[in-house]
C-alpha positions as a printed Julia matrix, in Angstrom:
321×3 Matrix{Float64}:
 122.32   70.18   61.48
 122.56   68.39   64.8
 122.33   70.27   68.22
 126.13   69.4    68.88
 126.7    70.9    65.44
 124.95   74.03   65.63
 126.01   74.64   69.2
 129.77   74.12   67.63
 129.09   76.85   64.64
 127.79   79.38   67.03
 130.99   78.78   68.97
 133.3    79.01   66.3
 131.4    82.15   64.56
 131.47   83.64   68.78
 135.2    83.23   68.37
 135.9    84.39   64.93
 134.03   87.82   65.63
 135.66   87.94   68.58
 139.08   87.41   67.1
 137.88   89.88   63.85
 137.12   92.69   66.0
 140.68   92.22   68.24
 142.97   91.81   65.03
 140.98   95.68   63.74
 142.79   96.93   67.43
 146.23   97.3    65.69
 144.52   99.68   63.18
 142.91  102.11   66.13
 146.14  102.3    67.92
 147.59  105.86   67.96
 149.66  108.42   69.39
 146.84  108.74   72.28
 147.99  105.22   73.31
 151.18  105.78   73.08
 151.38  109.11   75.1
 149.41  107.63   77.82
 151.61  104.82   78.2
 154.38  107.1    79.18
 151.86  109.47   81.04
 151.62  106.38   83.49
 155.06  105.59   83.68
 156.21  108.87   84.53
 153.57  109.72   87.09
 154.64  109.37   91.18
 151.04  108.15   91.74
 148.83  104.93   91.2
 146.28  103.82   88.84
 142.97  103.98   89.29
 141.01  101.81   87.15
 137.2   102.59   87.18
 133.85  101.38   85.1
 130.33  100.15   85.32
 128.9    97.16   84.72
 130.97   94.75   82.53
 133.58   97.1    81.9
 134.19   97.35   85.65
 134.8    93.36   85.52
 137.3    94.27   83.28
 138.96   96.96   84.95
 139.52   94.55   88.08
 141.43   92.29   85.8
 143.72   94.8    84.03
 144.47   95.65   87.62
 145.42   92.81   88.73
 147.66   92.63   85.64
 149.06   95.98   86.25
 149.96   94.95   90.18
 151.29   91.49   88.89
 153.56   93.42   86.36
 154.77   96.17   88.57
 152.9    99.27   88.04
 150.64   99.7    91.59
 147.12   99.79   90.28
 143.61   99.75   92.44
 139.88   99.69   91.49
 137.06  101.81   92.06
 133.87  101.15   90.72
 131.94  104.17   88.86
 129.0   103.7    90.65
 130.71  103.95   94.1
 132.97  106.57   93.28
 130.26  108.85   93.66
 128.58  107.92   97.13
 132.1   108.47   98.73
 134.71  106.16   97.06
 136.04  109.14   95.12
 138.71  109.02   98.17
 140.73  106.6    96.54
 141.91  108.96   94.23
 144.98  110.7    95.56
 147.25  113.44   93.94
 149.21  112.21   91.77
 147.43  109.41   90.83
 145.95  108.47   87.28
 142.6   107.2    86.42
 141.37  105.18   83.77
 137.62  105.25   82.64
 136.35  102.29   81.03
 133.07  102.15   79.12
 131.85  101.02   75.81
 129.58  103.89   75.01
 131.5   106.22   77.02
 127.93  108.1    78.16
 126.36  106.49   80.76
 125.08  108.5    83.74
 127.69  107.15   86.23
 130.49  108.3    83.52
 128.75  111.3    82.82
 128.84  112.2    86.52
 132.24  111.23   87.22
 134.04  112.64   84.42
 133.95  115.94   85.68
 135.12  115.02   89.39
 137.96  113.54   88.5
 138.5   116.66   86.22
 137.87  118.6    89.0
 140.72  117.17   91.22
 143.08  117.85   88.57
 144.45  113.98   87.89
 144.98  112.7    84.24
 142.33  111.17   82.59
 142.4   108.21   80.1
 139.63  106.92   78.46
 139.11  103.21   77.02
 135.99  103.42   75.14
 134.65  102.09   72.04
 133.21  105.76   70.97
 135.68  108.56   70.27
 132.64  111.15   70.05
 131.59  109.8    73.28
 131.07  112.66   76.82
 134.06  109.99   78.23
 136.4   110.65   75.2
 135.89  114.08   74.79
 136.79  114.87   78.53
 139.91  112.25   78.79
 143.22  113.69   78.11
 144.53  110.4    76.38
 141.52  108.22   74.78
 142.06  104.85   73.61
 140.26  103.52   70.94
 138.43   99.83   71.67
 136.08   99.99   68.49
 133.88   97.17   67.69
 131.72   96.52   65.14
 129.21   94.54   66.83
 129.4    92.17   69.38
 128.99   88.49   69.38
 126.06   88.18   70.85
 123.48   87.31   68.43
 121.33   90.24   69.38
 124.44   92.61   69.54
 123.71   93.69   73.16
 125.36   91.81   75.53
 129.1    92.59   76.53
 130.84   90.02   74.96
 133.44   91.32   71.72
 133.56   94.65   73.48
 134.73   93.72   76.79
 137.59   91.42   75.01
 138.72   94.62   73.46
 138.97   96.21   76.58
 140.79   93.77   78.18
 143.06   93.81   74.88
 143.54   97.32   75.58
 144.22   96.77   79.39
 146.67   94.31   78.42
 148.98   96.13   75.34
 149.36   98.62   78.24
 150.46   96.59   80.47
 152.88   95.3    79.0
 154.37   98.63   77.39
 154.62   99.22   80.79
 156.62   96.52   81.94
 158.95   96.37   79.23
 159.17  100.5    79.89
 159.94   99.48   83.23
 162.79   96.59   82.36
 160.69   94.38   84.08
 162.47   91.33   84.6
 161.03   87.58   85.72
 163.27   88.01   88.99
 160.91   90.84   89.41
 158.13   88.7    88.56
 159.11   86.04   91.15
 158.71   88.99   93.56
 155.2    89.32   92.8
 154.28   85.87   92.21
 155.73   83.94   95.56
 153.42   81.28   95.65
 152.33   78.37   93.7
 153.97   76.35   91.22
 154.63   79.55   88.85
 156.33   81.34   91.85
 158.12   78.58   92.25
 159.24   78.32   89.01
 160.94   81.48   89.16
 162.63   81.62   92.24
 163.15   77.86   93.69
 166.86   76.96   93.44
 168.67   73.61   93.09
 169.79   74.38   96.72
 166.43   74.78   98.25
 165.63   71.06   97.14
 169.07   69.26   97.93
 168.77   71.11  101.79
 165.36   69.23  101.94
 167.33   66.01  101.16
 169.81   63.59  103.11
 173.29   63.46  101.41
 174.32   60.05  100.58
 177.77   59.19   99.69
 180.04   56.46   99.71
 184.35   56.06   98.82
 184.98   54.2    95.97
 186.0    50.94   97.84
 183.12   50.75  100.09
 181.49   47.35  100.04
 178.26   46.61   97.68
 176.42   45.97  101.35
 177.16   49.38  102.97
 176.31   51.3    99.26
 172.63   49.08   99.55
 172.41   50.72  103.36
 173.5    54.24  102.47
 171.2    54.33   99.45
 168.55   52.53  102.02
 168.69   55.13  104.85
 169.15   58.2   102.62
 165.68   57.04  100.71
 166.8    58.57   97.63
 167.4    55.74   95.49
 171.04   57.17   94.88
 174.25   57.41   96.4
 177.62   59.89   95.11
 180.96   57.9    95.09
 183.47   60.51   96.08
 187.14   60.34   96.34
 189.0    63.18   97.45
 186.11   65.68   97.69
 185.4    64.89   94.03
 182.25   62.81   92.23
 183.75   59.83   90.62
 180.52   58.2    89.61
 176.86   57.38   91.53
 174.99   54.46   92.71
 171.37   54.19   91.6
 168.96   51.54   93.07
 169.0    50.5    89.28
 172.59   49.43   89.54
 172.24   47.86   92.36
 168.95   45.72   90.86
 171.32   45.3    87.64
 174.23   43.79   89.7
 171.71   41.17   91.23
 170.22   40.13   88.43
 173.53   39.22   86.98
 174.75   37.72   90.07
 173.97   37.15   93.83
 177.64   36.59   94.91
 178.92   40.27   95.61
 181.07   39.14   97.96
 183.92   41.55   97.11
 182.43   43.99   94.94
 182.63   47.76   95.84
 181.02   50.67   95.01
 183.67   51.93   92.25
 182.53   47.97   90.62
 179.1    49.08   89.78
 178.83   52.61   89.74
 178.41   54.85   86.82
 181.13   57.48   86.11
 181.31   61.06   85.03
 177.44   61.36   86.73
 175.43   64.21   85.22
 175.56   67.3    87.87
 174.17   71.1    88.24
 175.37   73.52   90.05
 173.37   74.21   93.73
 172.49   77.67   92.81
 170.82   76.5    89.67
 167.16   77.17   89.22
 164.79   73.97   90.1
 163.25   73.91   87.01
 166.68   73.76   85.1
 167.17   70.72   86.76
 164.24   69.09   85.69
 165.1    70.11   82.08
 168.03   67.96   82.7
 166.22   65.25   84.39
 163.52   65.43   81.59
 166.26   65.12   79.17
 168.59   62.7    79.9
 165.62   60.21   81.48
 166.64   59.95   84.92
 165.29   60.88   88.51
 168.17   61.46   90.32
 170.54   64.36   89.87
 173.91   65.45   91.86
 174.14   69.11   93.14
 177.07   70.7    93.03
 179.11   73.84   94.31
 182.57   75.6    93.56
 183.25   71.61   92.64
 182.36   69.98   94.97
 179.42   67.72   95.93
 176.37   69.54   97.83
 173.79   67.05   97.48
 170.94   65.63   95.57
 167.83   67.05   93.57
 165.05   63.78   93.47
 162.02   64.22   90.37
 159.71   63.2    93.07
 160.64   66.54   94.89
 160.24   68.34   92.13
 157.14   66.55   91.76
 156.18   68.04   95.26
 156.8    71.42   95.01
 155.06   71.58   91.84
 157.54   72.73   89.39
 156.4    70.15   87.29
């Protein structure tokens, strides 16, 4: 076996114990899990998310999922908790204890704290006899049968399942919650996925100049509209409404059949019934239509009427795509 071979098995056998040990999850859930789901979503508090070590890597993530996803979540690490960070926890709030073993010191000093102040406890730990488990009011099984580490010691299977865990409750919660992707938007302003959830059709066309000519203007004035609007397009309207539109491609089109267009007007060249979308359309819908029909230019509209234009490039630009 070559080195690029054997480094390949050890990643596909890394992944397949991995994947073993999550797919056995489904099997462990139980009413526990499903009683501290609602225990969460009924509580007039936060989350508190605490561990040690790896697990405490862990619990930072499936807080950042739980913020991202609506329910208000914050860390505290185990270690900390106990030299004055126990301050974090307020009244009504709920914790969750993450550990494999579920009986290190730092749990084993915690535990009773936080039992102390009265909050709800729920456990994620991969031992169900554990000092963790037996104090929690809700324990949630994250079981593995070794991890993937070839010595079976370091973090690696077990900390998947916890994030596994972290995750199924997550999203219990937001679909408890009706949590919609206009809420998500809310959450996620920036960047392209923020973006994708919240630009409009309207928000791009504003950016833009609106070119437009009548249907009899003259083939020169179309090539200086289309020129000074720098948007390779141009709406022929007549009466308020779109007729047709005027892409630089027309115009190229016309010249290559002829030089003389001496008499020709826009309505000569121009391509009717253009494809539209209405202004208060998302961005990304428009580059579905973009995509497919295989164009760059697209007309906005509203109640009718012609608002402006949506370009790929500034799609392009804002990232959507």
């Amino acid at each position: 076996m070559t080195p690029q071979e054997k480094i390949l098995s050890v990643a596909r056998d890394t992944i397949l114990t991995e994947a073993k040990a999550i797919a056995n999850l489904e099997q462990l859930l139980d009413q526990s899990f499903a009683e501290a789901v609602q225990a969460v979503y009924k509580s007039k508090g936060r989350v508190i998310i605490t561990g040690i070590g790896k697990s405490a890597v862990i619990a930072t993530k499936i807080v950042a999922t739980l913020n991202s996803t609506g329910t208000p979540a914050v860390f505290m690490h185990a270690a900390d908790a106990i030299h004055g960070d126990l301050g974090t926890i307020l009244q009504d709030d709920v914790v969750i204890c993450i550990s494999k073993s579920g009986n290190t010191p730092e749990i084993k000093v915690l535990v009773p704290l936080i039992k102390n102040f009265g909050n709800l406890l729920i456990a994620i730990t991969g031992s169900t006899d554990s000092f963790l488990a037996k104090n929690a009011n809700f324990t949630l099984n994250s079981f593995v049968e070794k991890e993937a580490c070839p010595n079976n010691l370091a973090p690696t299977t077990s900390t998947t399942a916890q994030l596994v865990i972290g995750d199924a409750l997550a999203v219990c919660l937001l679909q408890l919650r009706g949590f919609s992707s206009q809420d998500f938007a809310k959450y996620h302003p920036g960047g392209a996925l923020g973006k994708k959830l919240y630009l409009r059709v309207s928000d791009i066309a504003d950016q833009n100049q609106k070119p437009q000519v009548e249907p009899n203007t003259p083939i020169p004035q179309v090539i200086v509209e289309i020129s000074e609007k720098m948007l390779g397009v141009t709406a022929v309207i007549e009466n308020e409404e779109i007729i047709g539109i005027v892409t630089d491609g027309d115009i190229r089109r016309m010249l290559y059949k002829s030089t003389d267009i001496a008499g020709l007007t826009a309505k000569d060249i121009m391509s009717p019934h253009p494809k539209t979308i209405e202004s208060e359309a998302m961005a990304v819908d428009a580059l579905d239509v973009l995509e497919e029909n295989k164009i760059s230019q697209l007309l906005a509209v509203k109640d009718g009427k012609y608002y402006g234009v949506v370009h790929l490039h500034n799609l392009i630009r804002e990232g959507i795509i």
